[in-house]
mmCIF file of the N, C-alpha and C atoms, coordinates in Angstrom:
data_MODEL
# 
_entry.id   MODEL 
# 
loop_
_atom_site.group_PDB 
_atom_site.id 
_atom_site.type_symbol 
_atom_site.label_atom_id 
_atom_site.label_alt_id 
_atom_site.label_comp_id 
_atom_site.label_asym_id 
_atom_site.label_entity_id 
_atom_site.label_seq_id 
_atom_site.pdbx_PDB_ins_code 
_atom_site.Cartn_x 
_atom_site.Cartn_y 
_atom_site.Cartn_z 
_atom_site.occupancy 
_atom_site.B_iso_or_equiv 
_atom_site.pdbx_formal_charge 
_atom_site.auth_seq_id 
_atom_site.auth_comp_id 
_atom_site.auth_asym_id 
_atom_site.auth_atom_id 
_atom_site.pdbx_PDB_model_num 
ATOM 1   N N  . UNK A 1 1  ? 112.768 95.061  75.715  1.00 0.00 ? 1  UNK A N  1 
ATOM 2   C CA . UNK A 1 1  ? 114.045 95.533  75.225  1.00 0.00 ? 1  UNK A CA 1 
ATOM 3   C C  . UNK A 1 1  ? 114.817 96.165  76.385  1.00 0.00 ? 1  UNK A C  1 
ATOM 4   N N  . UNK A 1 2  ? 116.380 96.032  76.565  1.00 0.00 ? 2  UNK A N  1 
ATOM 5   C CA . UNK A 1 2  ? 117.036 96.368  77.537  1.00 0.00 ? 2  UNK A CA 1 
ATOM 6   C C  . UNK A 1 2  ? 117.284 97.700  77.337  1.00 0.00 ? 2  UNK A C  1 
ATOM 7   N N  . UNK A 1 3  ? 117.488 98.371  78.001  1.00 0.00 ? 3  UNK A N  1 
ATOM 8   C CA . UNK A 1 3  ? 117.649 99.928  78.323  1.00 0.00 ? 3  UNK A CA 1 
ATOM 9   C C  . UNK A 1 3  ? 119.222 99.886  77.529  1.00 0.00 ? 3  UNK A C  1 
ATOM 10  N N  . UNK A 1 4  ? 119.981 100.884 77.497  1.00 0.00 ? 4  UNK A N  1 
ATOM 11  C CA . UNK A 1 4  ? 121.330 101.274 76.895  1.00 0.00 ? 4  UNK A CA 1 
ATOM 12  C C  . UNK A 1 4  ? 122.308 100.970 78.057  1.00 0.00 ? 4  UNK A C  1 
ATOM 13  N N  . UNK A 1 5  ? 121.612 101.795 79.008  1.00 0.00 ? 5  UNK A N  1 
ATOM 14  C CA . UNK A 1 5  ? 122.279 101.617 80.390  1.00 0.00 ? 5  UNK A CA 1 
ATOM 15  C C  . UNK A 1 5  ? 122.889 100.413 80.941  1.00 0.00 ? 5  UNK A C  1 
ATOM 16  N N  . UNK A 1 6  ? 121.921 99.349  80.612  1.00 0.00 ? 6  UNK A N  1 
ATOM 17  C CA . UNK A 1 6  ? 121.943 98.304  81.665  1.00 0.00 ? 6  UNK A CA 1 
ATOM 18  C C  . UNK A 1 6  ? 122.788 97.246  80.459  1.00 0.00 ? 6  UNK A C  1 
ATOM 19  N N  . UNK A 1 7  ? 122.439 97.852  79.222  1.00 0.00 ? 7  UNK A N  1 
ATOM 20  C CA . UNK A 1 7  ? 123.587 97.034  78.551  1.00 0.00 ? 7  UNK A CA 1 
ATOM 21  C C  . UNK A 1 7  ? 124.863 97.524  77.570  1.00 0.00 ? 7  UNK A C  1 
ATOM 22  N N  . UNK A 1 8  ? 125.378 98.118  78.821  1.00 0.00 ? 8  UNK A N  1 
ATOM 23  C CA . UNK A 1 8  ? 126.657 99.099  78.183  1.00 0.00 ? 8  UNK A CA 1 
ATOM 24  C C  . UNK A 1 8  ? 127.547 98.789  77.826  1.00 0.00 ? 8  UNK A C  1 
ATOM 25  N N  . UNK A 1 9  ? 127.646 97.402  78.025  1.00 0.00 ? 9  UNK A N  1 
ATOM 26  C CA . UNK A 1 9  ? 129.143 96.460  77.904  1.00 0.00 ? 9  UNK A CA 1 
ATOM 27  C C  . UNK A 1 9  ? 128.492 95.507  76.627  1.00 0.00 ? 9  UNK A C  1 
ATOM 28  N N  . UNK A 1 10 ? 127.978 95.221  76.450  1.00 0.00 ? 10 UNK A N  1 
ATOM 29  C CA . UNK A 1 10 ? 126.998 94.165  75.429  1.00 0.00 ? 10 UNK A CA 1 
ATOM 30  C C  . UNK A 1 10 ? 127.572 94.678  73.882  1.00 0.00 ? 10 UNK A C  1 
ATOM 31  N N  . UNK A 1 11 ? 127.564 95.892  73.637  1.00 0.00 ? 11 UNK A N  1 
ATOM 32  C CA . UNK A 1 11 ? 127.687 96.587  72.406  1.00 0.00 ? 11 UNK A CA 1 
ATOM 33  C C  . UNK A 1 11 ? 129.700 96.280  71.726  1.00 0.00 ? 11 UNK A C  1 
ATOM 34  N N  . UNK A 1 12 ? 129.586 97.058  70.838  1.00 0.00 ? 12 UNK A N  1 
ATOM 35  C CA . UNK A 1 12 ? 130.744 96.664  70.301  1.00 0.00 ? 12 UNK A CA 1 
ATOM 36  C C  . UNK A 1 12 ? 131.472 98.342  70.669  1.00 0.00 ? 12 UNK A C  1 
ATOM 37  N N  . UNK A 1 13 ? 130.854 99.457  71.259  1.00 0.00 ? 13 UNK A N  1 
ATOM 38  C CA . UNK A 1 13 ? 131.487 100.657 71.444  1.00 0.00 ? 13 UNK A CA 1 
ATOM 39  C C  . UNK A 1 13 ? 132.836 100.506 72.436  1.00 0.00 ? 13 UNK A C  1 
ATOM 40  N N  . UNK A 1 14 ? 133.526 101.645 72.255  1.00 0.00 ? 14 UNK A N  1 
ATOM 41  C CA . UNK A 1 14 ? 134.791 101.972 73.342  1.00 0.00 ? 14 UNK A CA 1 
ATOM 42  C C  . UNK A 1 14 ? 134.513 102.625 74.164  1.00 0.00 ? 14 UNK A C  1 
ATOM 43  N N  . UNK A 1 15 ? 134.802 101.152 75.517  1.00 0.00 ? 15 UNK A N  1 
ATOM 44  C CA . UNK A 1 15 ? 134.502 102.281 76.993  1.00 0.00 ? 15 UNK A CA 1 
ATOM 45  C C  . UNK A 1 15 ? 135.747 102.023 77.455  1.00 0.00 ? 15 UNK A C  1 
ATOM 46  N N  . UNK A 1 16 ? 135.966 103.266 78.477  1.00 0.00 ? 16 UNK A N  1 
ATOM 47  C CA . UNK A 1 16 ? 137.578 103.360 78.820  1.00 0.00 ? 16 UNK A CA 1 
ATOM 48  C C  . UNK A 1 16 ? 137.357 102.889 80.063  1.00 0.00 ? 16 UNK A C  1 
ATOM 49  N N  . UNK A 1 17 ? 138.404 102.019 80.902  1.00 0.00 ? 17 UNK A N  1 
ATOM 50  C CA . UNK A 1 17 ? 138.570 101.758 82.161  1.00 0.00 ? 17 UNK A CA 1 
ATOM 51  C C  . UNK A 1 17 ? 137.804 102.351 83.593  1.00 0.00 ? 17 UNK A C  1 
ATOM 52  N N  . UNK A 1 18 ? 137.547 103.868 83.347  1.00 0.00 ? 18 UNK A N  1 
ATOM 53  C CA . UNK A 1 18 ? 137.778 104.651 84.210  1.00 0.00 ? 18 UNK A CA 1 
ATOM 54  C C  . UNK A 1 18 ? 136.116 104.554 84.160  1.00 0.00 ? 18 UNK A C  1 
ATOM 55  N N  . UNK A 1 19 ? 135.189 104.564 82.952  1.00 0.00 ? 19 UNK A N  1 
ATOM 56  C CA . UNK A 1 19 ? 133.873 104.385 82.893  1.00 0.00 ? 19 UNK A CA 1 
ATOM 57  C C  . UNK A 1 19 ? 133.090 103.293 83.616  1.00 0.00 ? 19 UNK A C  1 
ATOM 58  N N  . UNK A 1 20 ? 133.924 101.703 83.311  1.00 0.00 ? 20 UNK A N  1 
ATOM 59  C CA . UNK A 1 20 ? 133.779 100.696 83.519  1.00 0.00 ? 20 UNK A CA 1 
ATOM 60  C C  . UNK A 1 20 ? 133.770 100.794 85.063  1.00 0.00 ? 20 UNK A C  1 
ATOM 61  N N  . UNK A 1 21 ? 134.481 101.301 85.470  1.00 0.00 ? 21 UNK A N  1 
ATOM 62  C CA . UNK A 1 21 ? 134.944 101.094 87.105  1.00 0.00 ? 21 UNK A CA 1 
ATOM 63  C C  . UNK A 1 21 ? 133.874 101.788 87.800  1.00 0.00 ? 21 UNK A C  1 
ATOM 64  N N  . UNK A 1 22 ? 133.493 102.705 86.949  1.00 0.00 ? 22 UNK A N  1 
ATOM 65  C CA . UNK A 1 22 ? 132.081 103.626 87.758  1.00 0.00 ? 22 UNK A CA 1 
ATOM 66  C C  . UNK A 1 22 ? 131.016 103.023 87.919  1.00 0.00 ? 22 UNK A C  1 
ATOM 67  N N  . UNK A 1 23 ? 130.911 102.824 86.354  1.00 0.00 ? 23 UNK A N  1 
ATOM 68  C CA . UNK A 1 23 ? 129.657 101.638 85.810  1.00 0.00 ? 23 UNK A CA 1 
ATOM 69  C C  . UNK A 1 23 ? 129.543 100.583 87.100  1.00 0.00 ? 23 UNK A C  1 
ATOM 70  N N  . UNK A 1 24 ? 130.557 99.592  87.260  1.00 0.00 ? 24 UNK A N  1 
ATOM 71  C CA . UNK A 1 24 ? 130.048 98.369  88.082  1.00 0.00 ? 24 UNK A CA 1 
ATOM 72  C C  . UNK A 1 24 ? 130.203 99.306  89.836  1.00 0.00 ? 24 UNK A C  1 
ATOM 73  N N  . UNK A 1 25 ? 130.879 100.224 90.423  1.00 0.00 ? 25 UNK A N  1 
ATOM 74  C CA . UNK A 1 25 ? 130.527 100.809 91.316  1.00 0.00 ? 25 UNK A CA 1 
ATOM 75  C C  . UNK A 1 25 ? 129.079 101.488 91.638  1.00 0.00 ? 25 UNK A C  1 
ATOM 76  N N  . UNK A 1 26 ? 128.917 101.958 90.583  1.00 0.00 ? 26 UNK A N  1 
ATOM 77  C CA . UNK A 1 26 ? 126.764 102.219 90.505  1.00 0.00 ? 26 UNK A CA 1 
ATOM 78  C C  . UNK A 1 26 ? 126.179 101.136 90.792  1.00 0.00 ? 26 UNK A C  1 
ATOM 79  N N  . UNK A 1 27 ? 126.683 100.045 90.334  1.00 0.00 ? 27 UNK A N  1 
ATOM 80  C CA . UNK A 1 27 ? 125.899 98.816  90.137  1.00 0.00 ? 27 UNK A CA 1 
ATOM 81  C C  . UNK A 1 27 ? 125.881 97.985  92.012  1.00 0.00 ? 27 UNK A C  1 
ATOM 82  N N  . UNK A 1 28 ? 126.990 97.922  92.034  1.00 0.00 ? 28 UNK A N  1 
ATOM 83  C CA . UNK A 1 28 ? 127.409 97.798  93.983  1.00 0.00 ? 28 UNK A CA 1 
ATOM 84  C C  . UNK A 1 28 ? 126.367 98.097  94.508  1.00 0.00 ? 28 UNK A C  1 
ATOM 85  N N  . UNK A 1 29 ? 126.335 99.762  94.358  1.00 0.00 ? 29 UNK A N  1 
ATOM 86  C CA . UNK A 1 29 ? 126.073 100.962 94.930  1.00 0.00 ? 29 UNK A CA 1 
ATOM 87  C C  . UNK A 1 29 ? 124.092 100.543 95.212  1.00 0.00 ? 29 UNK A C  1 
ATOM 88  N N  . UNK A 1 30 ? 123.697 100.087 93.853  1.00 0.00 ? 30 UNK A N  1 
ATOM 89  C CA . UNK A 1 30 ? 122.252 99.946  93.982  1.00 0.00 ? 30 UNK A CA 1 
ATOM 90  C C  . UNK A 1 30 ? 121.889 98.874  94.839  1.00 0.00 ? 30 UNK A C  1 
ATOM 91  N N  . UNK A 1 31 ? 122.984 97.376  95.294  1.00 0.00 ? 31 UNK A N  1 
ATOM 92  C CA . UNK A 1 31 ? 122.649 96.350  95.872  1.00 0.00 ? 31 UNK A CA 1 
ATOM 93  C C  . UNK A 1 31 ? 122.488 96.972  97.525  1.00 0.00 ? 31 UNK A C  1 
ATOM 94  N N  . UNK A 1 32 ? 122.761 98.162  97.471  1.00 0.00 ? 32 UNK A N  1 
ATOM 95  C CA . UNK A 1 32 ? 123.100 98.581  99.442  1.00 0.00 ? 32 UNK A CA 1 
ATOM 96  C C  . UNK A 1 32 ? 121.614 98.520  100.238 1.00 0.00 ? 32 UNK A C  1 
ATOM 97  N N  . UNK A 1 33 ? 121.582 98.157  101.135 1.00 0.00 ? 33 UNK A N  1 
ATOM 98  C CA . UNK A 1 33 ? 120.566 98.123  101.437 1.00 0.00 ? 33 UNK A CA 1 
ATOM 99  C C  . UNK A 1 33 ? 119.903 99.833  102.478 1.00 0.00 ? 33 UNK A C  1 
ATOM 100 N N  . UNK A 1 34 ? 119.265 100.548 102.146 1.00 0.00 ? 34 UNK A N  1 
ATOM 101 C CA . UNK A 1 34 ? 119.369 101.809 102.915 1.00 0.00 ? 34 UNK A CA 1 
ATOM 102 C C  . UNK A 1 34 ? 119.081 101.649 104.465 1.00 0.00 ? 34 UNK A C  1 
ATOM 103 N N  . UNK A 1 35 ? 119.905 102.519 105.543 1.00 0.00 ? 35 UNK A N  1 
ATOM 104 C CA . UNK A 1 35 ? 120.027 102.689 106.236 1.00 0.00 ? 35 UNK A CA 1 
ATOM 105 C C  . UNK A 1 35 ? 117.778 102.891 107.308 1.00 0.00 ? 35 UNK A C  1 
ATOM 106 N N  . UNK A 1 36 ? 117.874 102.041 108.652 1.00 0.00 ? 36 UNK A N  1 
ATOM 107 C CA . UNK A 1 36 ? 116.334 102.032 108.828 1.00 0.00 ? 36 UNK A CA 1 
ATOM 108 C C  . UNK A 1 36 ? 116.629 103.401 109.458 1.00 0.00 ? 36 UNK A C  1 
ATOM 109 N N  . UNK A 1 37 ? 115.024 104.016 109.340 1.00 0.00 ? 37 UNK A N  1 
ATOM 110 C CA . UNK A 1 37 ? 115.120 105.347 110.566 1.00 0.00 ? 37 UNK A CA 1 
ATOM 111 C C  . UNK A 1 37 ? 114.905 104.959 111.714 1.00 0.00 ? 37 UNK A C  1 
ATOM 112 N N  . UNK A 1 38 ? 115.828 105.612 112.826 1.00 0.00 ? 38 UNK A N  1 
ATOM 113 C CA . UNK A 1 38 ? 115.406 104.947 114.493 1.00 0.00 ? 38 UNK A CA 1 
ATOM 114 C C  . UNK A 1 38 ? 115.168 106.092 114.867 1.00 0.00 ? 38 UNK A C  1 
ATOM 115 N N  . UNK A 1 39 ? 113.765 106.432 115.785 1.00 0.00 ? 39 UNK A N  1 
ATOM 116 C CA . UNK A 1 39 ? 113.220 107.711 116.953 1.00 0.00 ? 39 UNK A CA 1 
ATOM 117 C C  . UNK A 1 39 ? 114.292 107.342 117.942 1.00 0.00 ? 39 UNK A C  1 
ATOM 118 N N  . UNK A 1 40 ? 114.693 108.881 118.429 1.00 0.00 ? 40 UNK A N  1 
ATOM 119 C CA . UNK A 1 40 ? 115.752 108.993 119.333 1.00 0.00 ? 40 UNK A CA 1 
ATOM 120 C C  . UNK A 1 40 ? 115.563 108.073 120.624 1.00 0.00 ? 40 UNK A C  1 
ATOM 121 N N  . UNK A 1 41 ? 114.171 107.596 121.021 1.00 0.00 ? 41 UNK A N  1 
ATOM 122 C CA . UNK A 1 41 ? 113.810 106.712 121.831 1.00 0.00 ? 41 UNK A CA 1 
ATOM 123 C C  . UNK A 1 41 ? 114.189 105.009 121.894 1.00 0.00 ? 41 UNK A C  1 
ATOM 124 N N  . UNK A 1 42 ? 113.497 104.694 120.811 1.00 0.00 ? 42 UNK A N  1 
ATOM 125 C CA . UNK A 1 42 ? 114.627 103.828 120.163 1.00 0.00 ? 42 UNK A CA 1 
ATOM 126 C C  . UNK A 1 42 ? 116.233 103.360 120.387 1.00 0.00 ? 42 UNK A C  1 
ATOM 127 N N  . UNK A 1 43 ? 116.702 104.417 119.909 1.00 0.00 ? 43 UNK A N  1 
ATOM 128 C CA . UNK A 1 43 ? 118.261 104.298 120.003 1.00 0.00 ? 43 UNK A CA 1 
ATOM 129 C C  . UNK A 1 43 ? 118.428 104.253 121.453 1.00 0.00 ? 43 UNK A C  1 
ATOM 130 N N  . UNK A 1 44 ? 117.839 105.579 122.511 1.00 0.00 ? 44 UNK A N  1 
ATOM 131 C CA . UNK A 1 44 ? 118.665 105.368 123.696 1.00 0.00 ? 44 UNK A CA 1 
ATOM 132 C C  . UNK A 1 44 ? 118.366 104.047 124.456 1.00 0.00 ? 44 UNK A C  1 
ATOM 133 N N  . UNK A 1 45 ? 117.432 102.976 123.795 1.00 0.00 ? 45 UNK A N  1 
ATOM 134 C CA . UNK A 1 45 ? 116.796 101.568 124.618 1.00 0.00 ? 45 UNK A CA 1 
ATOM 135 C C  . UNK A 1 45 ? 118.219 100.767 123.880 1.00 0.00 ? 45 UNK A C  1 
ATOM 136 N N  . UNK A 1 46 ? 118.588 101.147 123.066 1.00 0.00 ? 46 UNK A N  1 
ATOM 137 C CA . UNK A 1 46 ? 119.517 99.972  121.899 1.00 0.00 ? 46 UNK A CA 1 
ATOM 138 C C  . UNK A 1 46 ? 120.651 100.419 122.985 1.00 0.00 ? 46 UNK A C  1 
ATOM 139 N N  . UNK A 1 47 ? 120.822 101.856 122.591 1.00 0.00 ? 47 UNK A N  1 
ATOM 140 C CA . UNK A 1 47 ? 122.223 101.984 123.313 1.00 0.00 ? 47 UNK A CA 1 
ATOM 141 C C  . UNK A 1 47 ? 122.252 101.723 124.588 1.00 0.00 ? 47 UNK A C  1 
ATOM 142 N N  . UNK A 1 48 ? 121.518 101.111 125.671 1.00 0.00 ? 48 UNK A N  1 
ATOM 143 C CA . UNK A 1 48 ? 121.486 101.351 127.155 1.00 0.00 ? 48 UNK A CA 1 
ATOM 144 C C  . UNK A 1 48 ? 121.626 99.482  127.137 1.00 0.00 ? 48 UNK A C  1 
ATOM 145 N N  . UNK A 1 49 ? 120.766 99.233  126.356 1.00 0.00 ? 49 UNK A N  1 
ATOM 146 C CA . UNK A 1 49 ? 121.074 97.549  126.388 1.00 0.00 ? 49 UNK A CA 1 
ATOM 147 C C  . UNK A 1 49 ? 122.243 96.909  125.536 1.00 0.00 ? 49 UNK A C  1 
ATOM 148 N N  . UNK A 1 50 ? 122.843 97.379  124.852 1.00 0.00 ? 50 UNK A N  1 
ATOM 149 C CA . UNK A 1 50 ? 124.384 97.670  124.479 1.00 0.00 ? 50 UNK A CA 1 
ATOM 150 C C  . UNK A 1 50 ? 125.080 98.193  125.598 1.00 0.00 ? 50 UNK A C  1 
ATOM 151 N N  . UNK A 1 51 ? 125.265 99.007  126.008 1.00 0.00 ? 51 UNK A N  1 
ATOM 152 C CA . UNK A 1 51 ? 125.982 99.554  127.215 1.00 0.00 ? 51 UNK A CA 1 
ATOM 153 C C  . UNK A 1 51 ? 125.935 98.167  128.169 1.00 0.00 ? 51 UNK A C  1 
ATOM 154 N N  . UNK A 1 52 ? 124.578 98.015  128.926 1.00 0.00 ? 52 UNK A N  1 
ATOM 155 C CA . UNK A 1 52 ? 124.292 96.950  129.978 1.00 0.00 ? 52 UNK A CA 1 
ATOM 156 C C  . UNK A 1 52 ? 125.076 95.373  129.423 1.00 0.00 ? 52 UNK A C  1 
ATOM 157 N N  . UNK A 1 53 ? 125.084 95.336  128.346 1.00 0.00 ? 53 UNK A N  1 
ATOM 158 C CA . UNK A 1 53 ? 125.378 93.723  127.810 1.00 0.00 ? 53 UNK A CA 1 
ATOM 159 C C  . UNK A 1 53 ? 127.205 93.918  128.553 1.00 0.00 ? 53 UNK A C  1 
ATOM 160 N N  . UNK A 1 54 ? 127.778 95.240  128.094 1.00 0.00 ? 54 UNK A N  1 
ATOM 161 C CA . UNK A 1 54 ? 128.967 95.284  128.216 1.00 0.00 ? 54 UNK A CA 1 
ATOM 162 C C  . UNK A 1 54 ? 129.419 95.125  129.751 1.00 0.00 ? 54 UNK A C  1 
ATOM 163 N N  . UNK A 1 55 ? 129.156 95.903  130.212 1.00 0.00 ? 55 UNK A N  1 
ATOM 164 C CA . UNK A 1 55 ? 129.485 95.949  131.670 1.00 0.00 ? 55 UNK A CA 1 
ATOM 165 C C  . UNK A 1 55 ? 128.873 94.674  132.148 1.00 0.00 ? 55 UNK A C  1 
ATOM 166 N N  . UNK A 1 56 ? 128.240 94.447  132.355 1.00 0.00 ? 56 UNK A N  1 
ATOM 167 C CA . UNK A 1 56 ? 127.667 93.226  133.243 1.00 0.00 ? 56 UNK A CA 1 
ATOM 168 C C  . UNK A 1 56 ? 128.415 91.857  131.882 1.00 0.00 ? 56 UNK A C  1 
ATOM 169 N N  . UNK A 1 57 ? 129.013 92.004  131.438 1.00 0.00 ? 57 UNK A N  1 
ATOM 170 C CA . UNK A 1 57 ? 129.690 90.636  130.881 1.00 0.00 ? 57 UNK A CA 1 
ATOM 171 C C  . UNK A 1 57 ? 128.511 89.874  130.170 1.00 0.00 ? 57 UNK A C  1 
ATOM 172 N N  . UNK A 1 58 ? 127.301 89.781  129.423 1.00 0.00 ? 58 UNK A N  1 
ATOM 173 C CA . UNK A 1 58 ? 126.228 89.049  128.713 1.00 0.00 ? 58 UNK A CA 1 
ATOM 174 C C  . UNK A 1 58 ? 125.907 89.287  127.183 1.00 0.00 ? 58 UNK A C  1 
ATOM 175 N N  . UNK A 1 59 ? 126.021 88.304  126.686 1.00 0.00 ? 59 UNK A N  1 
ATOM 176 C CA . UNK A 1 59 ? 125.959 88.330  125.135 1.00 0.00 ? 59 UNK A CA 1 
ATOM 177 C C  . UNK A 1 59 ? 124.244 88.920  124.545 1.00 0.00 ? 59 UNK A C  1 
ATOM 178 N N  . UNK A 1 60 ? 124.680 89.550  123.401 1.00 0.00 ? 60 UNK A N  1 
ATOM 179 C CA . UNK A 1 60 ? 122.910 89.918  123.045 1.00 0.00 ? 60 UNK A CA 1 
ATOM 180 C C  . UNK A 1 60 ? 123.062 89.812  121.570 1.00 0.00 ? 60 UNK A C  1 
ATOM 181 N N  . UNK A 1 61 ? 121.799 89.339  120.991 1.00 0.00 ? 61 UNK A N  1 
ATOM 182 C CA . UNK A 1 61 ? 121.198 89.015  119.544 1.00 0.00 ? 61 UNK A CA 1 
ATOM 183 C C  . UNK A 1 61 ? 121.068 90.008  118.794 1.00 0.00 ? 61 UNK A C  1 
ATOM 184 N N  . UNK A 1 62 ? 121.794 90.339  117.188 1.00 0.00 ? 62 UNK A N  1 
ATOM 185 C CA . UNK A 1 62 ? 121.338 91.735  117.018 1.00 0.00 ? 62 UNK A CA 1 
ATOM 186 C C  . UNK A 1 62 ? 120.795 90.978  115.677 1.00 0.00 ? 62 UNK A C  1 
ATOM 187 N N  . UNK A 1 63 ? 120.004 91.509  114.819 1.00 0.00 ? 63 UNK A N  1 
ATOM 188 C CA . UNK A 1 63 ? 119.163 91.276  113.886 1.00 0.00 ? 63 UNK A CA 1 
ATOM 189 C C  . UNK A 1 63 ? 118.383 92.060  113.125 1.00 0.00 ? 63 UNK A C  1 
# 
């Protein structure tokens, strides 16, 4: 059986605009994918080979 939640629009009740707009913004909101953690070590290798790609004119793969 579906939760209430997940079928809020299904029913015959009155939802006002302003609900709806939240509703499918939650819904967005859950597809995000969360942000990875990077050790400050990490980053300064990303950012230095970012930096280097720039100046020296060479394309790099991000993924």
């Amino acid at each position: 059986m579906a939760k209430k939640i997940d079928n809020l629009f299904g029913s015959s009740r009155f939802v006002l605009p302003e609900q709806r707009e939240l509703y499918l913004q939650t819904k967005e909101d859950y597809k995000l994918v969360p942000m990875p953690i990077v050790e400050q070590d990490e980053l300064e290798s990303i950012n230095f080979i970012i930096c280097d790609s720039a100046c020296e004119n060479y394309a790099i793969i991000v993924s």
